[in-house]
N, C-alpha and C positions, 0 to 999 in steps of 0.2 A: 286493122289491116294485117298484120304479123301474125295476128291466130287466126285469119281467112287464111292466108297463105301457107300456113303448116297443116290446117286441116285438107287444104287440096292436095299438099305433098302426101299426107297419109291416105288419102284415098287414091293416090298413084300408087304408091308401095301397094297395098292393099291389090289392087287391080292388077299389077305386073307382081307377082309374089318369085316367079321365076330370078327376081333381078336382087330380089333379099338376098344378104351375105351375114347370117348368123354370126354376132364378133364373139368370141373368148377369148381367155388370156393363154391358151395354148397356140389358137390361130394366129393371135397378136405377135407372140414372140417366135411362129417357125416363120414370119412371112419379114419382122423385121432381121432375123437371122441370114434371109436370103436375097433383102434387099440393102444396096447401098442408101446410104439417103437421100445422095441427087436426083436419085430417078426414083423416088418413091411417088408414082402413082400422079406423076406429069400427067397425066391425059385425062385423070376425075378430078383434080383442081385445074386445070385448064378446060373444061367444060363447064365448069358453077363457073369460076370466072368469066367468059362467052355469055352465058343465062342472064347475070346482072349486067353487063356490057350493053347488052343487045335491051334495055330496058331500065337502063342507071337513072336518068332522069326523070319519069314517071314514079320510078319505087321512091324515090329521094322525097319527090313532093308529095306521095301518098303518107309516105311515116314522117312528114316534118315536124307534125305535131303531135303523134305519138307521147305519154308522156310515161318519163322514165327517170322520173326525178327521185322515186323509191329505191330506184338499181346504184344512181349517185351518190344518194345518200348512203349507202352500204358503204360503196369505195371510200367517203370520205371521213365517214364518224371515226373510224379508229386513223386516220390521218389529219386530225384536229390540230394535233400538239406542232403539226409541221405549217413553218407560214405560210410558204409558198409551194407546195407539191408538186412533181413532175409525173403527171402523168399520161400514158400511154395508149390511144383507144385501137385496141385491135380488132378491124374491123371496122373502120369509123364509116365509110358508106359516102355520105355527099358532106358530113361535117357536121352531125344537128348535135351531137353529145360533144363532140370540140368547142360549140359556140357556150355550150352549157357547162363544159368544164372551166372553162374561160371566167366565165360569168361568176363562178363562183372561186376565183382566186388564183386557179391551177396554171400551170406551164405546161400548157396540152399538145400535145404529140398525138400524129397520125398514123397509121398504115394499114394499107388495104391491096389486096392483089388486082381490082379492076381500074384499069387507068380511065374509063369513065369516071368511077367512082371518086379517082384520087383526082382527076381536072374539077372536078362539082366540090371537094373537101376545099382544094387550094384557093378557090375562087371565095366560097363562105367564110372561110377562117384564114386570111390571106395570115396572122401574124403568129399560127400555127406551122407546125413542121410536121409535111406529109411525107410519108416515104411508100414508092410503090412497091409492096413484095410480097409475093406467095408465100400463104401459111405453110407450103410443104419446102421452103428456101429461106425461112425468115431468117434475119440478119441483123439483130438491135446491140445497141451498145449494149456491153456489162455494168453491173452496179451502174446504173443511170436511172432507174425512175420510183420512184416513192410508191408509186398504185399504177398496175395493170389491169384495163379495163377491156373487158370480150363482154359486148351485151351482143345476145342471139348472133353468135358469127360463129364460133370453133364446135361446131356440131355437122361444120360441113368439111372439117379436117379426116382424111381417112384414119379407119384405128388405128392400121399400123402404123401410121405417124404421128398419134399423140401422144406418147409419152417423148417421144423428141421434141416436137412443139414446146411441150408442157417443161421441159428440161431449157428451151430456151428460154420462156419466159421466166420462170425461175431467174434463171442467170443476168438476166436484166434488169431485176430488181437488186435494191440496198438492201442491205440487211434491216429487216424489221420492216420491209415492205408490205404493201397488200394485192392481194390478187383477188377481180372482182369479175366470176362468169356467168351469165344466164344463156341457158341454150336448152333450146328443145332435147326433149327424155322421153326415153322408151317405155314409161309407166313398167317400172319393172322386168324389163326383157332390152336385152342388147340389139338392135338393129340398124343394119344399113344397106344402103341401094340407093338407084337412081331414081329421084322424084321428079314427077311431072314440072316440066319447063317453065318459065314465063313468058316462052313463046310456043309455035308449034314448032322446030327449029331448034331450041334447045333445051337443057335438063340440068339439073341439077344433083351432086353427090352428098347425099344427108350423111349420119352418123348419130342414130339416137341409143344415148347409154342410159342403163338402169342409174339410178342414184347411187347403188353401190358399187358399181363398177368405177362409173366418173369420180367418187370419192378415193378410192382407191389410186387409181391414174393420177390424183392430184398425189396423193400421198405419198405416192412413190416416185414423185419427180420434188419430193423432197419437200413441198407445202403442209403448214400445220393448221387443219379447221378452225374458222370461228364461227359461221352460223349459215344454216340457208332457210330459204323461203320457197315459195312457189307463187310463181305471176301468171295473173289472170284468174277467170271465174272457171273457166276447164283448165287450171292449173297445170298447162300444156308445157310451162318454163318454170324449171329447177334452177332457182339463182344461189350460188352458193359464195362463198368468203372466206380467204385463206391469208394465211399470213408466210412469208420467208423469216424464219426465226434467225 
């Protein structure tokens, strides 16, 4: 269902080309120069949030079954040596990776910017901690979680606020934390715009980075590599692994 629904987003971009916004790292930094952070770009996370809102329940039970046991495994092999892990799913959606981080030992933490989303998390994973909060406002403890987890979610963060995102999450990791992201990639080219809705009513704001740009962005919000992959048979998600040294 997740590569149905990226492949429709790219034949929106494709069909609306006028609504592409080319990123580089010159545009990133004269647009973060001239914006403060609260008001960074309220109104393209406030419309992907609306998109899911207006459709939370349906998407929830389409990917419940999804299996993404490959992406948890990542986050948790190099957090073996810890007993009990705290970790964090940004972007948890209705709960289906909280019940699965659960299941496998963790002190699983939520948050997500659609409070559909977070009523369907709390209800699943009642003995989870959801918090509802915009990626462009996120607000997490410091040094509090052992592995942060973004499966397919921070691809819909605008550029110019990823390497703040990325600087928070960082910061909310222990030292010698893991950071575990899979998000749809621009096969080699930076792009972003608004992709076709999940209704006719509303849209969504992507953000597809080359591998090296996203690797960069991680790197300079102070993450040190450990390995990536690609998911799926049109290897349409770049999932990659980072450590806070």
């Amino acid at each position: 269902l997740a590569a149905a629904v990226l492949l429709r987003a790219a034949q929106a971009l494709v069909a609306r080309p006028a609504t592409l916004r080319p990123s580089s790292p010159a545009r990133r930094a004269t647009l973060r120069a001239r914006r403060a952070m609260a008001a960074l770009d309220a109104t393209k996370s406030a419309a992907t949030i609306a998109d899911y809102d207006a459709v939370a329940a349906t998407f929830d039970a389409g990917n419940m079954n999804h299996d993404v046991s490959q992406n948890i495994d990542a986050l948790l092999e190099p957090l073996k040596h810890v007993e009990r892990p705290v970790v964090v799913d940004v972007g948890c959606a209705g709960g289906r990776d909280l019940l699965a981080l659960t299941a496998r030992g963790c002190e699983a933490w939520g948050v997500d910017g659609s409070p559909a989303f977070v009523e369907l998390a709390r209800k699943a994973a009642p003995d989870c901690r959801v918090l509802l909060q915009d990626f462009v406002d996120l607000d997490l403890p410091a040094d509090t979680f052992d592995g942060v987890y973004a499966n397919a979610s921070l691809f819909h963060c605008p550029s110019e606020h990823l390497p703040e995102l990325l600087r928070r999450l960082y910061a909310s990791l222990k030292t010698g934390g893991v950071f575990f992201s899979s998000n749809a990639h621009g096969f080699g080219e930076d792009k972003e715009g608004w992709s076709g809705g999940r209704t006719a009513a509303t849209r969504s704001w992507v953000c597809w980075l080359s591998e090296a740009t996203w690797k960069k962005e991680c790197e300079d919000a102070g993450f040190v590599f450990r390995r990536s992959y690609y998911r799926g048979s049109s290897k349409a998600f770049l999932a990659t692994v980072w450590r806070k040294p």
